[in-house]
PAMIRO-179893 format. One record per atom (N, C-alpha, C): residue in one letter; z, x, y. Coordinates in steps of 0.001 Angstrom, whole numbers, plus 500000, padded with zeros to 6 digits. Layout:
% residues N
aZXY ...
END
This chain:
% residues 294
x506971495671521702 x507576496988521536 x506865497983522430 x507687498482523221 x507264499270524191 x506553500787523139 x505285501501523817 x504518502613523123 x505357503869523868 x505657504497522726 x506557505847522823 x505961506883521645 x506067508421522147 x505835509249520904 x506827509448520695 x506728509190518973 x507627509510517809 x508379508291517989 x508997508166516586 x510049506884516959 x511399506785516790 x511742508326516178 x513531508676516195 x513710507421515398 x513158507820513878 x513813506709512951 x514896507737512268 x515349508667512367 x515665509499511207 x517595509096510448 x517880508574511596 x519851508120511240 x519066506658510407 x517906505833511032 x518153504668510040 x517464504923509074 x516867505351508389 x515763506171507366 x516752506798506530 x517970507703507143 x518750508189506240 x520134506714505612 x519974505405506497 x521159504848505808 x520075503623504743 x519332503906504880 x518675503537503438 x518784503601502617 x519134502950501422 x519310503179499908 x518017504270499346 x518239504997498587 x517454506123498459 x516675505758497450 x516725504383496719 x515227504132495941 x514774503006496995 x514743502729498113 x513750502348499012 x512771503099499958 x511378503217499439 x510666504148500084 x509410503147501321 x509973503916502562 x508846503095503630 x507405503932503884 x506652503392504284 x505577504289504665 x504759503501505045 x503214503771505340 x501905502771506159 x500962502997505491 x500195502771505037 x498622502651504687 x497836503451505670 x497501504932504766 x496986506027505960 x497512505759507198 x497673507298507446 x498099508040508304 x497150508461509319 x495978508691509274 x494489509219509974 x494375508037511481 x495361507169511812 x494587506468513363 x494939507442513935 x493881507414514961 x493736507881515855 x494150507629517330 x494487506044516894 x495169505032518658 x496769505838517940 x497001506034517106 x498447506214517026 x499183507875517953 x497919507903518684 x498562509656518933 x499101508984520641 x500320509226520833 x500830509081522012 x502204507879521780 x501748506709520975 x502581505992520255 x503452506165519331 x502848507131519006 x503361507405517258 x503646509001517231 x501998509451517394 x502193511359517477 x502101511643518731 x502361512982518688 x502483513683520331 x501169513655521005 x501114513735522174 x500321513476522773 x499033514662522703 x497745514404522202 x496949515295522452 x497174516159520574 x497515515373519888 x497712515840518585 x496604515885518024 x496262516629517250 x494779516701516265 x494632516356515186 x493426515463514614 x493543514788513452 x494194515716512201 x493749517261512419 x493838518063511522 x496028518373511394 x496423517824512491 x497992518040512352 x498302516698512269 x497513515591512116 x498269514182511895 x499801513885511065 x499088514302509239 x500167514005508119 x501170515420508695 x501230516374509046 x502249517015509193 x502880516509510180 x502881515807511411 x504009515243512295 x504155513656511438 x503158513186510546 x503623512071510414 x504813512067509410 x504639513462508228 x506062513858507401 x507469514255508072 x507303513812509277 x508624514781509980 x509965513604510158 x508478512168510467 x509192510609510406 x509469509907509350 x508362509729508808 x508322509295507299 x508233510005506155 x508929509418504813 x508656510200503723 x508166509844502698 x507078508609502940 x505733507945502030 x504777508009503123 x503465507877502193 x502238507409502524 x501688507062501581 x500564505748501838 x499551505281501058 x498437505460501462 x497470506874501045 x496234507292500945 x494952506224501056 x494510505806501738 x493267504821501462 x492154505505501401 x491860506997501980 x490713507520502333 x490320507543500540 x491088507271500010 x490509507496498289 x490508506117497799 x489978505341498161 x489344504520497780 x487691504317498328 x487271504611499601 x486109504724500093 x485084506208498831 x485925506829498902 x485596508558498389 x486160508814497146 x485435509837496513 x486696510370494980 x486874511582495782 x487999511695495680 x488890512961496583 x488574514408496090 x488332515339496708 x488245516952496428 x489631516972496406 x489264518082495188 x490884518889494762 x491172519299496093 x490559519867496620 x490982521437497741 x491364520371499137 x490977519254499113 x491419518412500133 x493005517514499394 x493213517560498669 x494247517009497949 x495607518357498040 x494992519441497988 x495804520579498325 x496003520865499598 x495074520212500619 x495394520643501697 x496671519609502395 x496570518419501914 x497560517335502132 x498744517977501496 x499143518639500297 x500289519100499620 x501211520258500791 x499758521128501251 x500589521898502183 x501449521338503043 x500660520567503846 x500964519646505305 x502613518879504974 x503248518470504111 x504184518013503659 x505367518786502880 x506478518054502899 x507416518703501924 x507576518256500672 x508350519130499969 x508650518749498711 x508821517368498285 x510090516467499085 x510622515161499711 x509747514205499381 x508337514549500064 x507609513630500742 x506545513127499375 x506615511929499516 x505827511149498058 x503972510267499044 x503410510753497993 x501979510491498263 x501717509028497140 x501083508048497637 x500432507195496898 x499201507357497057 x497977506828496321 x496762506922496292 x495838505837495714 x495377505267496638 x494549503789496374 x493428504760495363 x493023503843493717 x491517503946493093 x490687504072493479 x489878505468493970 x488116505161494026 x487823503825493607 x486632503270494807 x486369501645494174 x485245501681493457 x484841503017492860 x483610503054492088 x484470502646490642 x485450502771490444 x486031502200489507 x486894500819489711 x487283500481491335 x487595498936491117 x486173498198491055 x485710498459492001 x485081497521492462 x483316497653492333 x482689498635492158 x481362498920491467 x481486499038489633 x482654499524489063 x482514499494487839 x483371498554487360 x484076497817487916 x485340497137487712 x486221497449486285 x486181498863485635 x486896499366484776 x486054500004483901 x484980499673483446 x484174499766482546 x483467500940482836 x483107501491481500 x482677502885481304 x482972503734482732 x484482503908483156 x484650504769483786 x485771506051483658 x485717506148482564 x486389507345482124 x486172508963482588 x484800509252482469 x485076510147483394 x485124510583485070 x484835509070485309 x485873509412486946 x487099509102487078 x487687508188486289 x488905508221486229 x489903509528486064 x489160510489484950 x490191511465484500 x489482512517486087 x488277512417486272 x488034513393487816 x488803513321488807 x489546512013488838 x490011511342489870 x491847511962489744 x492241511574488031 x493561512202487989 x493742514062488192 x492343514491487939 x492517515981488227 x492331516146489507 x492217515591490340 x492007515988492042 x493515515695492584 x493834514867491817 x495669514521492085 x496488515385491605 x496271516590491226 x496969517411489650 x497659517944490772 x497209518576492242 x498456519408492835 x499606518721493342 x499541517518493290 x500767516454493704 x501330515721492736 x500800515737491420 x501261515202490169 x502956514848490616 x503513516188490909 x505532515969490772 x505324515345492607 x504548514850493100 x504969513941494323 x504178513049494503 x503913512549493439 x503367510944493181 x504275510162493323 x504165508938494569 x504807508020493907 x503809507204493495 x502971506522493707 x502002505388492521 x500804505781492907 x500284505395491974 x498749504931491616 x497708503739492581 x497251502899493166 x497222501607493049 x495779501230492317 x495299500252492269 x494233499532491509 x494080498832492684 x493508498513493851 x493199497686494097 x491832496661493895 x492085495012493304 x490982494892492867 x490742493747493875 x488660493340494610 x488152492312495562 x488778490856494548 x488410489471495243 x488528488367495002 x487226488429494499 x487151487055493421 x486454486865492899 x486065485634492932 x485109484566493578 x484969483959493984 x484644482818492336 x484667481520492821 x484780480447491589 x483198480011492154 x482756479720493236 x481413479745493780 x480203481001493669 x480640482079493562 x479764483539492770 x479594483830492000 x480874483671491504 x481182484840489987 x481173483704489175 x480765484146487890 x481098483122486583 x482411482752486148 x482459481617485401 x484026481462485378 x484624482383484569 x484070483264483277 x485245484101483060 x485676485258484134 x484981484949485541 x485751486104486353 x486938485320487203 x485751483979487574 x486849483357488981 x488100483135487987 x488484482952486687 x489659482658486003 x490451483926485662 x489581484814485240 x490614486393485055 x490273486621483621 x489568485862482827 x490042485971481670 x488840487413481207 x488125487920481520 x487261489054481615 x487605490214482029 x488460489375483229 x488890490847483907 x490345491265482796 x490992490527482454 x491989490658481163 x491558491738480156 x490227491809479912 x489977492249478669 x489879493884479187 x489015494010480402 x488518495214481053 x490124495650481516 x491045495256481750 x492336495916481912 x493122496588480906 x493032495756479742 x493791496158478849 x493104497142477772 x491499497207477782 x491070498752477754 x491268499967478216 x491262499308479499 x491483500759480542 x493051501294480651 x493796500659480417 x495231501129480170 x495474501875479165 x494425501721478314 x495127503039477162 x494590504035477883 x493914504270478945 x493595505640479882 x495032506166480508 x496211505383480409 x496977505446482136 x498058506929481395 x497944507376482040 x498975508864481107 x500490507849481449 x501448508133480415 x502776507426480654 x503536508109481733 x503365508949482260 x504380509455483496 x503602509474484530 x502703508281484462 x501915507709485844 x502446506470486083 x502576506412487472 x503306505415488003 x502149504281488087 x501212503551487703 x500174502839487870 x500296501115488320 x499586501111489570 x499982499193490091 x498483498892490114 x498603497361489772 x497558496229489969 x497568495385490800 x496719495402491632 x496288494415493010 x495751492952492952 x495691492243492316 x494804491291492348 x494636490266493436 x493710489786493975 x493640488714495056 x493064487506494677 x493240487009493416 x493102485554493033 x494401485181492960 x495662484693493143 x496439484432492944 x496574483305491609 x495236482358490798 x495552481776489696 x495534482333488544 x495482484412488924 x495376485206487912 x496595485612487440 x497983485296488643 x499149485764487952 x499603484657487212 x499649485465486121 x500433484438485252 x500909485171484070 x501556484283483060 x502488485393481509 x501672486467481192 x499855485880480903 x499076486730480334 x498791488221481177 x498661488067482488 x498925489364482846 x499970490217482892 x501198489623483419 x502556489690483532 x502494490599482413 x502744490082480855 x503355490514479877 x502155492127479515 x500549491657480223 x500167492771479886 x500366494203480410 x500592493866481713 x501072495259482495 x502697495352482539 x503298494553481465 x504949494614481207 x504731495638479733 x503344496002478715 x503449496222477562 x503068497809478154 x502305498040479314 x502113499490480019 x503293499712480840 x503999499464480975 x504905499866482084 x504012499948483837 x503165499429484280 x502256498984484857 x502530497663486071 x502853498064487467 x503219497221488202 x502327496248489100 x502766495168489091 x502177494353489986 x501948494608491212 x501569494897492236 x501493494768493357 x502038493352493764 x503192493409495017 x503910492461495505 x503361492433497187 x502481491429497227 x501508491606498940 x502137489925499270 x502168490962501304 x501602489658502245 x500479489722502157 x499660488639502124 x498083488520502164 x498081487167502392 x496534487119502928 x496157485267502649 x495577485097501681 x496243483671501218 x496236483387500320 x496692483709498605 x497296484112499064 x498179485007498011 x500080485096498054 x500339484774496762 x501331484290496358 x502472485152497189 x503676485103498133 x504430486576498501 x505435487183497927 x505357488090497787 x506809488762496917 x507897487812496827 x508571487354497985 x509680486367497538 x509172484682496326 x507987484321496768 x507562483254496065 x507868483419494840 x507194485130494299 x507247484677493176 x508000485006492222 x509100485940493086 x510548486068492783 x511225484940492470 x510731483785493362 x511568482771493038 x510623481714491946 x510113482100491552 x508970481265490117 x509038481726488682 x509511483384488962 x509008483933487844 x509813485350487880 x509525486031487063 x510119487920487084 x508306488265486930 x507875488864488644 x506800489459488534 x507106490884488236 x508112491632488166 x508524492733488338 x507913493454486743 x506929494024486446 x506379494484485236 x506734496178485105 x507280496711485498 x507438497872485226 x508985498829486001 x509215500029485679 x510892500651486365 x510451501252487378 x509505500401488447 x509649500628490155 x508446499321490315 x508867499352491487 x508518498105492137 x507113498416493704 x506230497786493640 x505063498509495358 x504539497142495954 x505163497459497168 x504786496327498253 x504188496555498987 x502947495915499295 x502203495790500657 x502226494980501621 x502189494881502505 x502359494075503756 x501016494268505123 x500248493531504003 x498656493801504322 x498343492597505712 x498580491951506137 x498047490744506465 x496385490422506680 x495867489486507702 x494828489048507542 x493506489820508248 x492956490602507761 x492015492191508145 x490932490793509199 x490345490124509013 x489214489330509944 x490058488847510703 x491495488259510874 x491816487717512106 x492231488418513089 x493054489595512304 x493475490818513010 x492210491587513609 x491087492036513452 x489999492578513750 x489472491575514801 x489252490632514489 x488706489693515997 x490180489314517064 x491266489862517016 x492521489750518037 x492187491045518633 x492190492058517784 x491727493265518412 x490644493640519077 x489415492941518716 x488227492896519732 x488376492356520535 x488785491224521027 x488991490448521904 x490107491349523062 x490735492031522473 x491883492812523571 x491165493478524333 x490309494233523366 x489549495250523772 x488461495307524867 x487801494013524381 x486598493361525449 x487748492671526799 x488911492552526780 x489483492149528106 x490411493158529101 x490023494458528041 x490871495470528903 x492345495568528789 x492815495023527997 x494346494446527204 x495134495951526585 x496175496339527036 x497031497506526173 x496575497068524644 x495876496156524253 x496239495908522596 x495060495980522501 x494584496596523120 x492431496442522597 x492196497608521327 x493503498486520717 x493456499185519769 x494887499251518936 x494812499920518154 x495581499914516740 x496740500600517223 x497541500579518826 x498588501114518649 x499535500609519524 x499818499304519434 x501225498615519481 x500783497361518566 x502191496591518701 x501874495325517732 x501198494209518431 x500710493752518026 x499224492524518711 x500021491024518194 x500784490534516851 x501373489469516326 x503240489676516379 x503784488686516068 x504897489057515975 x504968488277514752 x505234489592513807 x505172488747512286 x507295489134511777 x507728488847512729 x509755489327512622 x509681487928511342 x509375486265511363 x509379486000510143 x509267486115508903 x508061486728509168 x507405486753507990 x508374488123507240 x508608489108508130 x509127490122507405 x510710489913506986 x511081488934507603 x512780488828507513 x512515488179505918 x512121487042505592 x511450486174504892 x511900487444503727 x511137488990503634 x510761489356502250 x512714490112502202 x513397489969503251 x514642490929503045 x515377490942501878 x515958489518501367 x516609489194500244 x515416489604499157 x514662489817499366 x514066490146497925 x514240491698497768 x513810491841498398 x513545493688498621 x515067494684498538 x516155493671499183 x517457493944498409 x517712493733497191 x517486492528496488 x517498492253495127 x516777493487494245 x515797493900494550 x514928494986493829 x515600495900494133 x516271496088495114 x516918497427495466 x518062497865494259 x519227496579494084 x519882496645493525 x519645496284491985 x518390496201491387 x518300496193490391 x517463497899489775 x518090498610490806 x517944500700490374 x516508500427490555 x515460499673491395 x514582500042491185 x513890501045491965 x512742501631491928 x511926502827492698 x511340501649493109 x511485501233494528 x510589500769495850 x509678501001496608 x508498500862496331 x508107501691497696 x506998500408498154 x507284500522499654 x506458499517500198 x505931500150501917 x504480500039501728 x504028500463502890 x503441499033503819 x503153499338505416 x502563498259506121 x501309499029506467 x500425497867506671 x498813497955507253 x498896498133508050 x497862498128509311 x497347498229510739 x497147496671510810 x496725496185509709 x496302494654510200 x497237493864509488 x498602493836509422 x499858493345509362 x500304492814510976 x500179493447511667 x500846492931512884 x500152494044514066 x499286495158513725 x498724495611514924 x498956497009514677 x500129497146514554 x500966499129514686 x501485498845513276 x500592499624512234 x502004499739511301 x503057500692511564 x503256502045512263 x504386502442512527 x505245501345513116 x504760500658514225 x505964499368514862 x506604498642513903 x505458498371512447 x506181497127512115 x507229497646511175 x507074499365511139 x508040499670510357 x509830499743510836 x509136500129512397 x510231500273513361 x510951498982513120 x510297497420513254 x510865496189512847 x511879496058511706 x510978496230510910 x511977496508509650 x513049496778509272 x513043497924509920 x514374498752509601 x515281498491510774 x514930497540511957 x515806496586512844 x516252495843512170 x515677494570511150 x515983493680510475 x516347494205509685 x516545494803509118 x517137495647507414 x518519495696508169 x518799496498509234 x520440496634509470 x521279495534510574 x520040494136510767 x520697493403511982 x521143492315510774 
END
């Protein structure tokens, strides 16, 4: 895909079914200005040209950080009414506390979100793998992490849209299923390695636990990171994060029939792409919505 600013998605964006929401996993690259934003754009005007194309984003800078209100307001300005914000968990609560006694960053965390409350679309949880060689077996099995979930859900306010990430894949099963089916509480539906894909387990099971549905289309962060060094060390247009480096058109055609099926079952969709999905997540969105109407 040839590198152009802006990508004049706006006629196919509008023949979209209107509970399908696209977007990328942060907005903040910086290879994306010339590709994506105008040329010579400033980090500080990024999300405002990036709301002009798209009308999701998935926040990651809040998972490294617990977010300031006044920086959470400053994102509200930059956008319209329209425009729906997701927001990955501080990992001091995935992944340093893994649920436990974290109540009051959790509720710190929902008050820094309070000026976007009416333009939420989800929550996420994302939670690390847990190794069967590290961790003890009530982790590498889930059955621990079961218990620490279904505490922490009586935290989730009911007009929070809230998803669960997991990257063991021998963790999905009834017992979680039915537990984030008793919260209204969604699965996360990922490309990943090693991990089960939205269509799989469409076709195994009803992973669908709650009235909207969140897809990621993460792919493999170490293979993608050493394709990208390697560009980089050879002087290659792809030695950075702004065209596509893989051609993943399978893999994405692969999730179409599903993502229609969800469509037409009234659900709220929203599915964003990585940087390390295929190189550009703006491109691979551009893909998408090629294959969505070819």
């Amino acid at each position: 895909m040839a590198n152009r600013t802006m990508m004049g998605w706006t006629e196919k964006l509008d023949r979209l079914p209107l509970n399908l929401h696209l977007g990328t996993s942060s907005f903040s690259s910086a290879d994306w200005v010339g590709p994506f934003y105008p040329p010579k754009t400033k980090p500080g005007d990024f999300l405002t040209h990036y709301a002009t194309e798209l009308r999701t984003v998935e926040i990651d800078a809040t998972w490294h950080a617990m977010p300031a209100r006044r920086t959470v307001e400053g994102w509200s300005r930059k956008a319209p009414e329209h425009f729906r914000f997701s927001f990955k968990v501080p990992k001091i609560i995935t992944h340093e506390k893994v649920l436990v006694d974290c109540r009051d960053e959790w509720s710190q965390f929902l008050d820094a979100l309070e000026p976007l409350r009416n333009r939420l679309g989800a929550v996420l949880l994302q939670f690390p793998y847990f190794s069967q060689k590290r961790d003890p077996a009530e982790w590498a099995e889930g059955r621990d992490f079961l218990g620490r979930l279904e505490h922490f859900l009586e935290l989730k306010p009911d007009d929070l849209r809230l998803v669960v990430e997991v990257r063991n894949r021998s963790w999905i099963g009834p017992e979680l299923l039915d537990l984030l089916r008793s919260r209204n509480t969604a699965l996360a539906l990922v490309e990943f390695p090693n991990m089960p894909s939205g269509p799989e387990l469409l076709d195994r099971c009803d992973p669908i636990t709650a009235d909207f549905c969140y897809v990621r289309f993460l792919g493999n962060h170490r293979e993608m990171d050493l394709l990208v060094a390697e560009a980089r060390e050879s002087g290659s247009r792809h030695g950075d994060w702004e065209s596509l480096i893989v051609d993943r058109q399978r893999e994405t055609k692969a999730w179409l029939p599903s993502l229609q099926q969800l469509v037409e079952r009234n659900l709220e969709v929203f599915v964003y792409f990585n940087n390390h999905y295929a190189g550009f997540a703006p491109g691979s969105i551009e893909q998408f919505l090629d294959l969505w109407e070819g």
